[in-house]
matplotlib code that plots the C-alpha trace (Angstrom):
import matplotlib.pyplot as plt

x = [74.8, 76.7, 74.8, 76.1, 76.2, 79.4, 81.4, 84.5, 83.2, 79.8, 81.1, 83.4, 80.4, 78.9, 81.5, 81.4, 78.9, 81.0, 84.3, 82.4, 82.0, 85.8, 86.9, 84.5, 86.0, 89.5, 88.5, 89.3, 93.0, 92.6, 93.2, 97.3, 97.3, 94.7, 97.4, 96.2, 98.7, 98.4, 96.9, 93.5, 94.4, 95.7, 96.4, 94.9, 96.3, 94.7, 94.1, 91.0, 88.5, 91.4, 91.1, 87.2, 87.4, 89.8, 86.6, 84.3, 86.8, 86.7, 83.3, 82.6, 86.3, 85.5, 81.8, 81.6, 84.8, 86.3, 89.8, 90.4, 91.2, 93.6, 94.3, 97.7, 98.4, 101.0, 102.5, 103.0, 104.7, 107.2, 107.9, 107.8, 111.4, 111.7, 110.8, 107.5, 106.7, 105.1, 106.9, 104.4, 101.7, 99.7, 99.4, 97.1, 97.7, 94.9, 95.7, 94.0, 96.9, 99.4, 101.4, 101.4, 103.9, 103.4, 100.9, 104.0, 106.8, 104.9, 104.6, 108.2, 108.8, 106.7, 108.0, 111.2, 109.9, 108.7, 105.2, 104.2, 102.5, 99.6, 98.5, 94.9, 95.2, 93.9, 97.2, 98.1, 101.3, 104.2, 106.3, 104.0, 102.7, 105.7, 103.2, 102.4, 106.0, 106.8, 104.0, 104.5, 101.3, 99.2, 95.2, 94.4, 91.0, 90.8, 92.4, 90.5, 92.4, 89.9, 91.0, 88.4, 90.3, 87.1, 87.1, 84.4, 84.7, 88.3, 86.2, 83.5, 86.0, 87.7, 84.6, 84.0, 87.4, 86.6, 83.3, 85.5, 88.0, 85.6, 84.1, 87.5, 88.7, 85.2, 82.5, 80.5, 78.4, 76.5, 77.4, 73.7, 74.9, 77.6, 75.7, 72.4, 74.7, 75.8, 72.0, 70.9, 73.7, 72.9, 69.5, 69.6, 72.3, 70.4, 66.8, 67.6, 68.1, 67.6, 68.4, 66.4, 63.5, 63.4, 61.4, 65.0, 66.6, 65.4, 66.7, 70.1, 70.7, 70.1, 71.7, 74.6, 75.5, 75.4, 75.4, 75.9, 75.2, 75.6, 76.1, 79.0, 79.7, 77.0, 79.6, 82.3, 79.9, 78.5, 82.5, 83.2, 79.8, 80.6, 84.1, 82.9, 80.4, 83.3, 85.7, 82.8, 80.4, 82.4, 79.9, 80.6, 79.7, 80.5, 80.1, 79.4, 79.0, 74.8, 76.6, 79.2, 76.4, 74.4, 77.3, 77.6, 77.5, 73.6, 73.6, 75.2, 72.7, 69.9, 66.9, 69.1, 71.1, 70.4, 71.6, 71.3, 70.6, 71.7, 70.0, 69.7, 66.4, 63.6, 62.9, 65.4, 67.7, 67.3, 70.1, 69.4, 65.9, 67.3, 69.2, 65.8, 64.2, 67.1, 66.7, 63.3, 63.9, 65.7, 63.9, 66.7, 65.4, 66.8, 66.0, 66.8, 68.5, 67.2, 67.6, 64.5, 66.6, 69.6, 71.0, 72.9, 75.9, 75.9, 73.4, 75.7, 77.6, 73.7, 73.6, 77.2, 76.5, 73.6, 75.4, 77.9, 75.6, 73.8, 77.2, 78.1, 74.3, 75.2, 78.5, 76.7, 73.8, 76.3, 78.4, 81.3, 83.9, 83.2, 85.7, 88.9, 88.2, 90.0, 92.7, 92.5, 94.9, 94.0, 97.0, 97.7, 100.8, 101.2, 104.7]
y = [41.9, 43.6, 45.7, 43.7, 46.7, 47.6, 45.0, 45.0, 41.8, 43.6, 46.7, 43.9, 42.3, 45.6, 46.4, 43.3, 45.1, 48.7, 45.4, 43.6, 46.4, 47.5, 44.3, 44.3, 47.4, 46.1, 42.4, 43.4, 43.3, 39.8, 37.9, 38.1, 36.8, 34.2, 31.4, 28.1, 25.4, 24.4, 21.6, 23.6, 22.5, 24.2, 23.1, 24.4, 25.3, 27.2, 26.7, 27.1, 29.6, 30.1, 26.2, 26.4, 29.0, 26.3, 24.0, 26.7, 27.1, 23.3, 23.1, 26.4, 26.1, 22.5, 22.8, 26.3, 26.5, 23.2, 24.1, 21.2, 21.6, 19.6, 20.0, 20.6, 18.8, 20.9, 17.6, 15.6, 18.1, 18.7, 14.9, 14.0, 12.0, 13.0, 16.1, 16.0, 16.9, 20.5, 22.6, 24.5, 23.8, 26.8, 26.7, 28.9, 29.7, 31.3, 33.1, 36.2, 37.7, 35.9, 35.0, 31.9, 30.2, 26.6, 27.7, 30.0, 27.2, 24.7, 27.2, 28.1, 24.2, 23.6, 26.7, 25.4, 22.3, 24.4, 26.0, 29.2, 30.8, 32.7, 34.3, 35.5, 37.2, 40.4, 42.1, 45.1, 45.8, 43.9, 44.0, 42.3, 40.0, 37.0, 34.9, 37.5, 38.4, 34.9, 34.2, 35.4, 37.0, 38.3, 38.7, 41.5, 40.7, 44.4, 47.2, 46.8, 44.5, 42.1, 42.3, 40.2, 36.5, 34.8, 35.6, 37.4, 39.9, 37.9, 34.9, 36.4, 38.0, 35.1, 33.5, 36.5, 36.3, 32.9, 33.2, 36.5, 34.1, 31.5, 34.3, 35.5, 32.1, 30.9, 34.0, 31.8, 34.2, 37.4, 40.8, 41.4, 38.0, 40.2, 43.6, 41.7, 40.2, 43.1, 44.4, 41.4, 41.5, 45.7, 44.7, 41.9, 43.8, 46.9, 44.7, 44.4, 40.6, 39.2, 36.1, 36.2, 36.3, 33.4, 30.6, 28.2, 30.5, 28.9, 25.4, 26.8, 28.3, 24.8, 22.4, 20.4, 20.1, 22.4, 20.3, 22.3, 20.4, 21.5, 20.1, 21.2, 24.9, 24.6, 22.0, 25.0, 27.1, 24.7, 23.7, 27.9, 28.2, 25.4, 27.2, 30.3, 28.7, 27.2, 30.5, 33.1, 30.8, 27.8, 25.8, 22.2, 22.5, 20.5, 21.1, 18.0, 17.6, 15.9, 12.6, 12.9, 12.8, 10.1, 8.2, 8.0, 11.2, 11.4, 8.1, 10.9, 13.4, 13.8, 15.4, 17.6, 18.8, 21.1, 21.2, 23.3, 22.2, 24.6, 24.4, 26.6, 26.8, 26.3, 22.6, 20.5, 18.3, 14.9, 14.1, 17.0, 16.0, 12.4, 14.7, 16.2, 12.3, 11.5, 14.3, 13.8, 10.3, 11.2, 14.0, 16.5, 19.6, 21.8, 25.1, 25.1, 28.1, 28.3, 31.7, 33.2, 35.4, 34.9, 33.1, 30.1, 29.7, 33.4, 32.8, 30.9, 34.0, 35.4, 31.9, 32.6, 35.9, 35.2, 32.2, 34.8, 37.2, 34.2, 32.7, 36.5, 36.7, 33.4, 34.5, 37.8, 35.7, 33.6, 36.1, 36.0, 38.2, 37.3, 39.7, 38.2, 34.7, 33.2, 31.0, 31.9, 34.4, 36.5, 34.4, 30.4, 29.5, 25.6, 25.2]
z = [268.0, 265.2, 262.6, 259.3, 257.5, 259.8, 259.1, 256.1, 254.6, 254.0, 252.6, 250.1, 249.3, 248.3, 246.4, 244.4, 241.4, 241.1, 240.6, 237.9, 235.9, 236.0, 235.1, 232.1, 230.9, 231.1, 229.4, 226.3, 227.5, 228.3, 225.4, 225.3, 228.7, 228.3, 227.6, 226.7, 225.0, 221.2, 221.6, 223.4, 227.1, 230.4, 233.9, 237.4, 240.7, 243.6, 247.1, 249.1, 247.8, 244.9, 244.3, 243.9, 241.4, 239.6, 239.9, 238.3, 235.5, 235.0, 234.6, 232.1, 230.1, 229.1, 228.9, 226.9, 225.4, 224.6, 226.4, 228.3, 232.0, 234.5, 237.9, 240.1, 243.0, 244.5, 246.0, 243.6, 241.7, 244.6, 245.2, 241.1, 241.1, 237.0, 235.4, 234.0, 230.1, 231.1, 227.6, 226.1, 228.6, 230.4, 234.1, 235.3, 239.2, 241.4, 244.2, 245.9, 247.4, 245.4, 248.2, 249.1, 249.1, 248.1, 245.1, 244.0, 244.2, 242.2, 239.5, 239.4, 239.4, 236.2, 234.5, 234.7, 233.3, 230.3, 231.1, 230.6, 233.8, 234.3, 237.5, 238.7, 241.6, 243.1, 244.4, 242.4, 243.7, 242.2, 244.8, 247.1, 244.5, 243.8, 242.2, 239.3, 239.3, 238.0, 236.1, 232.4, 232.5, 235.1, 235.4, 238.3, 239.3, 240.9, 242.4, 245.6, 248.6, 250.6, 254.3, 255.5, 256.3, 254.0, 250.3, 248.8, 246.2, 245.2, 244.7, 242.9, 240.5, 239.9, 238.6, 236.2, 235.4, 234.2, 232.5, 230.2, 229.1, 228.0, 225.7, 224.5, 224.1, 222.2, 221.7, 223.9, 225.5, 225.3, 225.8, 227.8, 230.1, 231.9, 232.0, 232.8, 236.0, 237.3, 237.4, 238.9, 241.6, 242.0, 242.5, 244.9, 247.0, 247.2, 248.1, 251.8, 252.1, 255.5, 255.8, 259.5, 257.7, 256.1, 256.8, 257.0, 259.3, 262.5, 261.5, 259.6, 263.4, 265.1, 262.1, 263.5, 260.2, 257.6, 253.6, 250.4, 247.2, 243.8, 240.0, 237.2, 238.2, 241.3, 242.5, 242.9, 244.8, 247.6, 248.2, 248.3, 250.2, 252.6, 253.2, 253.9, 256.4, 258.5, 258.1, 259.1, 261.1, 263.0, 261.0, 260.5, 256.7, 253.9, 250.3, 247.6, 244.2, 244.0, 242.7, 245.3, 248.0, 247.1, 247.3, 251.0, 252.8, 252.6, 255.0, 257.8, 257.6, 259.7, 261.4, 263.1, 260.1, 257.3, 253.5, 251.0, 246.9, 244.4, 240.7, 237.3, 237.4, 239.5, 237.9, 239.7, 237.2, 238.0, 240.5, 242.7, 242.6, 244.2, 246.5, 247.4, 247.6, 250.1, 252.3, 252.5, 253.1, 256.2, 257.8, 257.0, 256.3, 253.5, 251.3, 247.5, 246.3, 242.5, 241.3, 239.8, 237.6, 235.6, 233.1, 233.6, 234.6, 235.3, 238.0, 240.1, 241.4, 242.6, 244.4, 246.0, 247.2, 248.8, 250.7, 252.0, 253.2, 254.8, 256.6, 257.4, 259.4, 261.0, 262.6, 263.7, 265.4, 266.7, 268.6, 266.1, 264.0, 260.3, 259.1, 261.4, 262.9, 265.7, 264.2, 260.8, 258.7, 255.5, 253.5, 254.9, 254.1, 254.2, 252.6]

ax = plt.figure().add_subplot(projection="3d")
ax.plot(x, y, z, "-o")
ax.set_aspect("equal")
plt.show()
C-alpha cells in the first residue's frame, strides 16, 4: 500500500496551516471586494466542493453577520424567459480553478442583468482564470494550485475565506479565533493521526454505506465530507443535514452501514442526539466527530480535515489513487 505521506493530496493537506496564515495576512485587503448589495443581501453560486462552501457561507453570513444569503441555480438562470431584477445585487461565484464553464456563464448572465460579481477562487493567474477575469472583484484563496482531482486545501480556504468576511462585514469574531485555528490545525496535523487505529476503522472498511450528518455549518461539511468519500474512496456516501435524515433516509440504513454525526461540542444538540436514537434504533454503527478543541464554527474545518485524511486512508487501504481517480477530472465541466 502507499505510504500516505507520498501522496500530493497529503502534502495539500499539510499545507493547509502555512495557507491559513497567508490569507490572514492579506484579509485586511478584503473589505473592497467583499460586495454585498444595499439592502444587506447576496447571492450564491458554486459547484461541488465550491457549492458546499456556498452552504457554509449560508449558514455563518446569515447567522453571524445578518447578510442574507440566496442560492443560484445555474439552470434556471440559463432557461429564465425574462430578465430577472439582479441591478445592484452581489453574486458571489466559487470556483477553485475558476474555470468552469457553466459557473462562469451564469455570472456573465446576471452581470448583464445588473449584478456586480465577485469571485473566490484559487487560481492566481489571470489568464487562466475567466471567472475572476469577469468578476469585478476577485478573492484569491492562495497562491498554491491543488492538483489532486478532490479539493482540500481550496475548500478549506474557502471556508476561512468565509468566516474573514463575516468579521469584516460584522466584527463578529476574535482575532485569537483565527490564530487559535491555525494552532489547532498545526497541532492536529503534526500528531500523527491514524485513522487505522481507531476503534471505527474496522466497520468504516466494511460499511456499504457510508452517512455523514451534520447541523447549520456541520451540514456543509458532511455534504464536502461525503464528496470527498466518493471522489478518493468509491464510497457510496452520502452527506445530510440531521433534519434531513430523520426524514427518510435513516429508514435505509442498516447494520451493515456506517455514519458519521458531527457536533460543536461534545453534548449532542438535540436533533443529532435523535440521529444518535435512530441509529441505534437500527443497529447502524457510527462514530461522533465532536472536536475537543475549538471554538465553534471555527471547529468545523478540524472536523473536515480529519474526514479527508480519513477518506485519503480509505482509498489507500482500498487499493486506490486518491490524488487522480479513475473517471474523474481536476475541473468538470458540465455546460
Amino acid at each position: 500500500m502507499i505510504n500516505p505521506v507520498n501522496t500530493l493530496t497529503y502534502k495539500d493537506i499539510m499545507e493547509i496551516p502555512a495557507l491559513l496564515e497567508d490569507f490572514s495576512r492579506r484579509a485586511f485587503k478584503l473589505k473592497p471586494c467583499a460586495l454585498k448589495s444595499k439592502d444587506g443581501t447576496v447571492y450564491l453560486v458554486g459547484r461541488g466542493s465550491s457549492g458546499n462552501a456556498t452552504l457554509f457561507a449560508k449558514y455563518i453570513w446569515e447567522s453571524y453577520s445578518g447578510v442574507i444569503t440566496n442560492f443560484i441555480h445555474p439552470h434556471s438562470i440559463f432557461e429564465a424567459r425574462i430578465p430577472l431584477r439582479f441591478r445592484d445585487q452581489a453574486v458571489w461565484a466559487f470556483s477553485q480553478s475558476g474555470k468552469s464553464k457553466d459557473i462562469t456563464a451564469c455570472l456573465k448572465k446576471l452581470m448583464g442583468w445588473g449584478a456586480k460579481g465577485v469571485a473566490v477562487t484559487n487560481e492566481a493567474d489571470l489568464k487562466s482564470n475567466p471567472l475572476a477575469r469577469l468578476a469585478d472583484t476577485h478573492i484569491l484563496l492562495s497562491g498554491s494550485k491543488e492538483v489532486p482531482v478532490a479539493a482540500t486545501k481550496s475548500f478549506i480556504l474557502q471556508l476561512w475565506a468565509v468566516l474573514w468576511t463575516a468579521q469584516i462585514w460584522s466584527g463578529c469574531f476574535k482575532t485569537e479565533d483565527f490564530s487559535g485555528t491555525i494552532g489547532l490545525i498545526t497541532d492536529f496535523l503534526g500528531s500523527g493521526f491514524t485513522p487505522s487505529k481507531a476503534g471505527f476503522w474496522s466497520k468504516l472498511r466494511k460499511a456499504d454505506m457510508i452517512g455523514f450528518v451534520g447541523r447549520g455549518p456541520y451540514n456543509a461539511v458532511a455534504d464536502d465530507s461525503a464528496l470527498k468519500f466518493r471522489e478518493m474512496a468509491k464510497a457510496h456516501a452520502l452527506g445530510y443535514s440531521a433534519a434531513e435524515f430523520l426524514h427518510g433516509p435513516v429508514g435505509a440504513y442498516t447494520a451493515k452501514d456506517f455514519v458519521f454525526l458531527f457536533s460543536s461540542a461534545r453534548e449532542l444538540p438535540e436533533d443529532i442526539e435523535k440521529v444518535r436514537l435512530a441509529l441505534n434504533d437500527r443497529k447502524t454503527p457510527y462514530c461522533v466527530i465532536a472536536p475537543a478543541k475549538g471554538k465553534f464554527p471555527f471547529n468545523c474545518l478540524l472536523a473536515d480535515i480529519e474526514m479527508k485524511l480519513i477518506a485519503l486512508h480509505l482509498a489507500l487501504a482500498k487499493g486506490l489513487n486518491p490524488d487522480n481517480p479513475k473517471g474523474l477530472n481536476k475541473v468538470t465541466q458540465t455546460f
